[in-house]
N, C-alpha and C positions, 0 to 999 in steps of 0.2 A: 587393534585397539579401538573402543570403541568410544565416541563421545560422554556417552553418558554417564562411564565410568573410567573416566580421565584423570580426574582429582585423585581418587582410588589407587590409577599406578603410579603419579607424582608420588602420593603419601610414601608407595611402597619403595620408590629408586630413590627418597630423599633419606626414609628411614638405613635403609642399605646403607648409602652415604656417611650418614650419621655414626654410622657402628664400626666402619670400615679399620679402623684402629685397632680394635678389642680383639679380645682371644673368645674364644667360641665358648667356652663358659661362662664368660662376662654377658656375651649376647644372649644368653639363653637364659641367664638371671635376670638382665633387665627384660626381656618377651615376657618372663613369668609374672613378676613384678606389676606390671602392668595391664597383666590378667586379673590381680586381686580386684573383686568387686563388680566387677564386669562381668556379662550375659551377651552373647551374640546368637538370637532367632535364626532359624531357617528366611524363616520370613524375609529380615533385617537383612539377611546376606545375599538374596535377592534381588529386593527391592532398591 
């Protein structure tokens, strides 16, 4: 792990966390859900 994208895997072992309850189609409706409207760049995933 690297400093600089630290915040990065909190988000991602909080998100886990967060869903840890649900059934696998519950998670993958709200993943989707939360796509609406949203763009993520090569760049953005990068940087």
């Amino acid at each position: 792990m690297s400093e600089a994208h630290l915040q990065r895997y909190v988000n991602e072992f909080a998100g886990r966390c967060n869903m840890a309850g649900q059934t696998t189609m519950n998670k993958v409706d709200q993943v989707v859900a939360g796509m609406i409207g949203k763009r993520l760049t090569y760049r953005q995933l990068i940087c």
